[in-house]
C-alpha positions in Angstrom: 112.9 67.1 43.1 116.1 69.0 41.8 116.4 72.1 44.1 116.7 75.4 42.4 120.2 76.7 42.8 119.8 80.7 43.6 121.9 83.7 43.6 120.7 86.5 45.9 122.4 90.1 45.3 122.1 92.9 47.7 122.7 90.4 50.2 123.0 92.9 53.1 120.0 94.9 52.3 116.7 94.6 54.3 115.2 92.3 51.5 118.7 90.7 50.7 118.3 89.0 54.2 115.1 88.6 54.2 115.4 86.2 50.9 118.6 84.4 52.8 115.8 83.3 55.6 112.9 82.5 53.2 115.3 80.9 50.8 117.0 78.4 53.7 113.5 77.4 55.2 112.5 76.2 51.9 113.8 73.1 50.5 112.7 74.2 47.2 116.0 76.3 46.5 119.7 76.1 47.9 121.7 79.5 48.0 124.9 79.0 45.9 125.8 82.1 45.2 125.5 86.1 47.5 126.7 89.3 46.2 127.3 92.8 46.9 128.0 95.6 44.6 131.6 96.6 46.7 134.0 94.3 47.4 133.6 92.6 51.8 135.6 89.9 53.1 132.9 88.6 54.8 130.9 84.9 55.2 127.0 85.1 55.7 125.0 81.3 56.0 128.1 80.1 55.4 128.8 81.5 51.8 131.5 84.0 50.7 130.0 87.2 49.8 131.5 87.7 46.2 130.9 90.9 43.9 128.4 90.6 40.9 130.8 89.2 38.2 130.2 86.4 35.5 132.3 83.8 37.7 129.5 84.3 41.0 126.5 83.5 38.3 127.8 81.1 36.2 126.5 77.4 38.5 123.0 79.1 39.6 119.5 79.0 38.1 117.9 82.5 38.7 119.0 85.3 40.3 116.9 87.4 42.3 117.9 90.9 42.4 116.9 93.6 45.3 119.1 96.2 44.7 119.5 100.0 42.7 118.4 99.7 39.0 122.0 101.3 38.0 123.4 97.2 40.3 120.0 95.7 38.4 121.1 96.7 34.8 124.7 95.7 35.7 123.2 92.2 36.7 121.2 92.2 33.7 123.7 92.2 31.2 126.1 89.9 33.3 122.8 87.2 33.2 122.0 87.7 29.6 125.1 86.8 28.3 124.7 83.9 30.1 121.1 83.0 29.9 120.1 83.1 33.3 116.5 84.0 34.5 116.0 86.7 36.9 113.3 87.9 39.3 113.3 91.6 39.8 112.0 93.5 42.8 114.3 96.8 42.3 112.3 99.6 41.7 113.2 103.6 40.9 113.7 102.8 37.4 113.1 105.4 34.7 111.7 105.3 31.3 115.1 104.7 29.6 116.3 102.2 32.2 113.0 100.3 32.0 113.4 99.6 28.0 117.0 98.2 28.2 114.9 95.6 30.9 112.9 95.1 27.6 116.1 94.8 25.8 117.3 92.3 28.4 114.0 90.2 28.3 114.6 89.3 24.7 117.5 87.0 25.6 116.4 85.7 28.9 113.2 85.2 31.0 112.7 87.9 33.3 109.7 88.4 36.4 110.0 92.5 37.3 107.4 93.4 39.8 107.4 96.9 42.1 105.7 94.3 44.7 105.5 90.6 45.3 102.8 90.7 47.6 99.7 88.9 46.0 97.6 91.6 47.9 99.5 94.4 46.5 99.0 92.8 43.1 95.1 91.7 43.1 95.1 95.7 44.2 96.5 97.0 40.9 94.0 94.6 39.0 91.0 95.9 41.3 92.6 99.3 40.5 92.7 99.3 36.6 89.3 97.6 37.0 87.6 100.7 39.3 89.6 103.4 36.8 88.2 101.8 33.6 84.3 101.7 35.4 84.1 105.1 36.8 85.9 106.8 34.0 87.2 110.4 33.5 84.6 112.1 35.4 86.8 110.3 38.5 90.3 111.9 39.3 92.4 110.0 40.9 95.7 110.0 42.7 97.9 107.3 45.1 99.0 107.8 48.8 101.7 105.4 49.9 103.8 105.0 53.2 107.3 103.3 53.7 110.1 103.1 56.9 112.1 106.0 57.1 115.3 104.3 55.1 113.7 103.9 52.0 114.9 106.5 49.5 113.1 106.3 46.6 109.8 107.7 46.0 107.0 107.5 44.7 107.7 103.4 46.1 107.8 101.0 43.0 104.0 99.7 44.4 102.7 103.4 44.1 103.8 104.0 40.4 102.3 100.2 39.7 98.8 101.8 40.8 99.4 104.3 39.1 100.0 101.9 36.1 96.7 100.0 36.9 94.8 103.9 36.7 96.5 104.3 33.5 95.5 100.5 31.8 91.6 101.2 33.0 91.7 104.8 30.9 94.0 102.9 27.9 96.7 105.4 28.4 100.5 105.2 29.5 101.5 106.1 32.7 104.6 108.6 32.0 101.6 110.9 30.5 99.2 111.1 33.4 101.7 111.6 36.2 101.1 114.6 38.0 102.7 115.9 41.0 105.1 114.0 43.6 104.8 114.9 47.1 106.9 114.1 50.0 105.9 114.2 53.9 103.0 116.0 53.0 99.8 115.6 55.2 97.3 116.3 52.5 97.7 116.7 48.7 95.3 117.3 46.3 93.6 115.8 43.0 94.5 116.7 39.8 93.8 116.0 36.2 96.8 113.7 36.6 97.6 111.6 38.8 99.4 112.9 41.9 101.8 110.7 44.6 102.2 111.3 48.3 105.2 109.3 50.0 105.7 109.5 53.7 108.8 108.2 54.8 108.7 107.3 58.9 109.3 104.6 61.6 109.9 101.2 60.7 106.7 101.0 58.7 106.5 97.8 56.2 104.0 99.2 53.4 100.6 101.0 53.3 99.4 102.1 49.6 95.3 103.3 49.1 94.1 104.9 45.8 91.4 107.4 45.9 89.0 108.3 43.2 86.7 110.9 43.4 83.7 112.4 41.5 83.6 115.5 43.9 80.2 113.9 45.0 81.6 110.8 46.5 85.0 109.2 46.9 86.2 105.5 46.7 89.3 104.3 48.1 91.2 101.0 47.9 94.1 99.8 50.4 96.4 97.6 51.2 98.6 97.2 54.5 101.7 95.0 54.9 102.6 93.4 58.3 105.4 91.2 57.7 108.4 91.4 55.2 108.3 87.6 54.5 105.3 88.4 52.1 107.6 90.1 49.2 110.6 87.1 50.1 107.8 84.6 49.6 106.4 86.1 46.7 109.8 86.2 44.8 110.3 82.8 45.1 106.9 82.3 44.3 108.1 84.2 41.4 111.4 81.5 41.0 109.4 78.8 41.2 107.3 79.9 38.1 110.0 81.7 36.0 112.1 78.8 36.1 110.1 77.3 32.9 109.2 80.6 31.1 110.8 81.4 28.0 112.8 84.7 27.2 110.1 87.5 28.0 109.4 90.1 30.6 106.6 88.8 32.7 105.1 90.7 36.0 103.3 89.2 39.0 100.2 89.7 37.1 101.1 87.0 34.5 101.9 84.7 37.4 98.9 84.8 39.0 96.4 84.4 35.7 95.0 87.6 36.3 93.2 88.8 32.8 
């Protein structure tokens, strides 16, 4: 079988090497291309590090792209123009930037998810599930915990439950999010949703929704142990993407879920 040529940017980052050691234990794929968004003279599994221009993409198959969305969009138009398929686990995007995604998707197949983790992603589905049975007599919020380098909050996983409360009550997220806390050891409902984001150690991912009637509450979680489980499930992500047609497709779509 043809491997999968693959261009990893951020190459550096956390998840930049993580995908480097996922990529090169499966035979799957063959790195051709790594990037960084400043310019190092510097050699890692053997390739040049390069910046992000057209030359670096032009003999690879999909990018995948762990980076800042302002490096993402950047990437985005530099793939578009040359129809290449890209898997995005970036996350901190706003409203605006999200739509030129949408823009991008309309020329070339894209897979954007806040989290590859198939956990993480049968969680959001159990999520929109509980919010659409209990209803609005249930407030909800999301609690989430991240290593103390991460900088942006809520995490991408966080505002994808919040998502999954917002598609169970057929509304759209940007008008039921409430308050965003930081470090906070409690926080409180609210008729929106509120976040709390603790930022400590070298902790991998912890995300739980609560719901709550005032009577009784119901929580769902989810606890990552090992990194490999977002670098497996991008090229999980490759692997599928790599017949899609232009689109913008989520973890969800990959994994059937209705």
């Amino acid at each position: 079988m043809k491997k999968i040529n693959l261009a990893i940017t951020g190459c550096l980052g956390r998840m930049g090497q993580q995908l480097i050691k996922s990529s090169k234990s499966n035979k799957a794929f063959k790195i051709v291309t790594l990037t960084e968004n400043n310019s190092i003279n510097k050699k890692v599994a053997g390739i040049k590090i390069e910046l992000n221009t057209y030359e670096a993409f032009k003999k690879i198959d999909v990018i995948i792209d762990f980076t800042t969305p302002k490096c993402t969009l950047e990437i985005l138009k530099i793939a578009s123009k040359l129809k290449k398929r890209v898997v995005i686990g970036t996350t901190g995007f706003t409203k605006k930037e999200g739509n030129l995604i949408n823009k991008y998707s309309k020329k070339i197949p894209i897979l954007k998810a806040g989290n590859m983790s198939l956990g993480v992603n049968l969680l959001m589905y159990l999520t929109e599930i509980a919010s659409e049975s209990l209803g609005d007599n249930y407030l909800s919020k999301v609690f989430e915990v991240h290593h103390k380098h991460k900088k942006d909050y809520p995490s991408g996983t966080a505002l994808m439950l919040g998502k999954g409360i917002a598609n169970g009550k057929n509304k759209n997220l940007y008008t039921l999010i409430g308050k965003k806390f930081l470090n906070k050891k409690s926080f409180p409902f609210s008729k929106k949703i509120n976040f709390n984001s603790i930022r400590k150690g070298e902790i991998i991912g912890e995300h739980e929704v609560t719901f709550s009637s005032g009577k009784e509450i119901i929580k769902l979680n989810h606890e990552a142990f090992d990194r490999t489980l977002y670098s497996d499930g991008a090229l999980i992500g490759v692997k599928w993407l790599i017949s899609k047609k232009a689109g913008l497709y989520s973890m969800r779509d990959l994994l059937n879920f209705k």
